[in-house]
C-alpha positions, 0 to 999 in steps of 0.5 A: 736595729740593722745598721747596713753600714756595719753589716756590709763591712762583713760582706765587703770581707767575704766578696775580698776573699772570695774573689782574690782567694785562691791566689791567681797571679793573672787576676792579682796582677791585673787587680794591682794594674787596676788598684795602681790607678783607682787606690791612693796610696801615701808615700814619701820618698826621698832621692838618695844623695851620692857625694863623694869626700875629699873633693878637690877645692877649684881656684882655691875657693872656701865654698860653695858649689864648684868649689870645695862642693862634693860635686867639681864642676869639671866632673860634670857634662859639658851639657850642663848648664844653667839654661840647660838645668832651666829648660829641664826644669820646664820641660819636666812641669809641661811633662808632669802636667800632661802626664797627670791629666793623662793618668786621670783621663785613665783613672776615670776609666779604670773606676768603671773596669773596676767595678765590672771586675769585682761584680762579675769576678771576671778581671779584665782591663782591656775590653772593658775599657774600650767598653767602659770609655764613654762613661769614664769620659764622662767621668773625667770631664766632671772631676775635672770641672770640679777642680778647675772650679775649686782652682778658680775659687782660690786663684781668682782672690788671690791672683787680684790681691797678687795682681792689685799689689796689695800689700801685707798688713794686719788688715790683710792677715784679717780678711785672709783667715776667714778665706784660708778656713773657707778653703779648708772647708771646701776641700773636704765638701769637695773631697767628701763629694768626690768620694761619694762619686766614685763609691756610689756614682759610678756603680750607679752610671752602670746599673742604669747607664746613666751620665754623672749628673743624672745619676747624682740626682738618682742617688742624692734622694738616697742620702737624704732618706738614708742619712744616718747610714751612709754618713756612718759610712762615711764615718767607718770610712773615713776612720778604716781609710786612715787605718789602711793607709797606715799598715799599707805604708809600713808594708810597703816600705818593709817590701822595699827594703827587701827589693832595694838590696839587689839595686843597691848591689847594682848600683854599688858595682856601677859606681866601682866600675866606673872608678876603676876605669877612671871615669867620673859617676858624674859623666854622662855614661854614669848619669845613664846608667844610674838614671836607668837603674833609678828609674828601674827602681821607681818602677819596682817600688809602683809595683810594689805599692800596687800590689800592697793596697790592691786588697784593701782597695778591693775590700772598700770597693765591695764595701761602697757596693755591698751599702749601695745595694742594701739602700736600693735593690734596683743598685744592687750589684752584689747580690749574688755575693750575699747569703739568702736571708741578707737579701731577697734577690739571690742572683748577681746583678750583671753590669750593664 
């Protein structure tokens, strides 16, 4: 017995290859540009801290911020104020929220430019964006219903204990254990569902130029007679993911050493200067320039992800088509990318 499941791992192996092989930065960078929206990749930072010792103690004070803190509120802008701190602090929330709906609305674009890309090898992003808008509209609306849906599962029940003014007791503790399972177990339906979205949906909405929810219903027909092979899928997926996740973490992070030596270098010099002028690293001309060189590194450090898991992205993203292709030939995208006698059509489906 053939599992398509396993066989298409070699296959998903050989399309990577062949289309990153040999290295050509253009295609590389336009892949990474691609990857850095459609790839989830982990990380953990960490802002770096910058005291100085020795701080003089104000009014005499034993502790406390502005007083013998690292930080002398003299040192300070006089910009700086709580209400100031406050405002920033929203403007950043409003800032983030917009930022991130913007990011998905592009994201759910970038999945169909992907896929046109590895299927024709021919890596583009900005005709097939314009392209490809409609359907990653599409998309967008239907990942965005989804987590408004599951948002409002949660939030209602909570908000009526929040706003009820119930109090906490052991009855309450109770009835909330059941909920807080109810809330793991929809994560992962919702996350397995989301998944299966982007691996065989998409591909899908552009073989037959089809919207999310009638190509749902072209491919849910396929996961019920193919039950076994796409839920090793899942499995293999699932278990390679967290693999990937891990070497592409300690890849990164080795990257960044290398690449935080120059900024730390940069940033050693500013601070220097500054001291040798007299002027605080807290002011506002050290605030700017260490705030542009830490958002130089933040930049660098994307980039450097970006770069990181674009292979493996690439790698899963053939593999999700190559097990479509093998479920149904009229899904095949990838024909052309498989040996004669894996499959009987030997010429590559063009994207829609």
């Amino acid at each position: 017995m053939s599992w398509h499941a396993i066989d298409a791992l070699e296959d998903a192996r050989d399309a990577t290859a062949s289309l990153l092989l040999p290295v050509d930065i253009g295609r590389w960078a336009r892949l990474a540009l691609i990857a850095l929206f459609v790839g989830s990749v982990g990380s953990g930072g960490g802002g770096a801290n910058v005291s100085s010792s020795g701080g003089t103690p104000v009014d005499g004070g034993t502790g406390g911020f502005g007083q013998t803190g690292d930080i002398p509120v003299d040192a300070l802008p006089t910009w700086v104020t709580p209400e100031s701190v406050f405002a920033l602090i929203i403007g950043l929330a409003v800032l983030a929220f917009l930022v991130g709906l913007v990011w998905t609305l592009v994201a759910s674009v970038m999945e169909f430019v992907f896929v046109d890309g590895v299927v024709s090898k021919d890596v583009r992003i900005r005709k097939p964006f314009r392209e490809r808008l409609g359907l990653g509209l599409r998309l967008f609306a239907f990942r965005l219903g989804i987590i408004l849906a599951v948002l409002l599962f949660i939030g209602v029940p909570a908000a009526a204990l929040i706003v009820g003014g119930a109090s906490i007791s052991a009855s309450i503790f109770l009835f909330a254990i059941p909920l807080i399972f109810l809330a793991i177990l929809l994560f992962f339906v919702v996350a397995l569902a989301l998944q299966l979205t982007t691996d065989f949906v998409v591909p899908t909405m552009i073989a037959e130029d089809r919207n999310v929810i009638s190509s749902w219903r072209r491919v849910a027909p396929l996961f019920r007679a193919e039950f076994s092979e796409f839920g090793l899928y899942v499995l293999l997926r699932f278990v390679l993911g967290i693999l990937a996740s891990i070497a592409i973490g300690i890849a990164t992070a080795l990257v960044l050493l290398v690449v935080a030596i120059p900024f730390a270098i940069v940033a050693g010099v500013i601070v220097l200067g500054l001291a040798a002028v007299q002027v605080s690293m807290f002011s506002t001309v050290g605030l700017v320039l260490l705030g542009i060189l830490g958002v130089l590194f933040v930049a660098a450090a994307i980039a450097t992800a970006a770069f990181v898991q674009m292979p493996v992205v690439t790698y899963f993203r053939y593999y999700s088509l190559f097990v479509l292709g093998r479920a149904d030939e009229s899904l095949d995208l990838v024909s052309g990318f498989r040996s004669e006698d894996d499959s009987p059509s030997t010429e590559g489906a063009a994207p829609a």
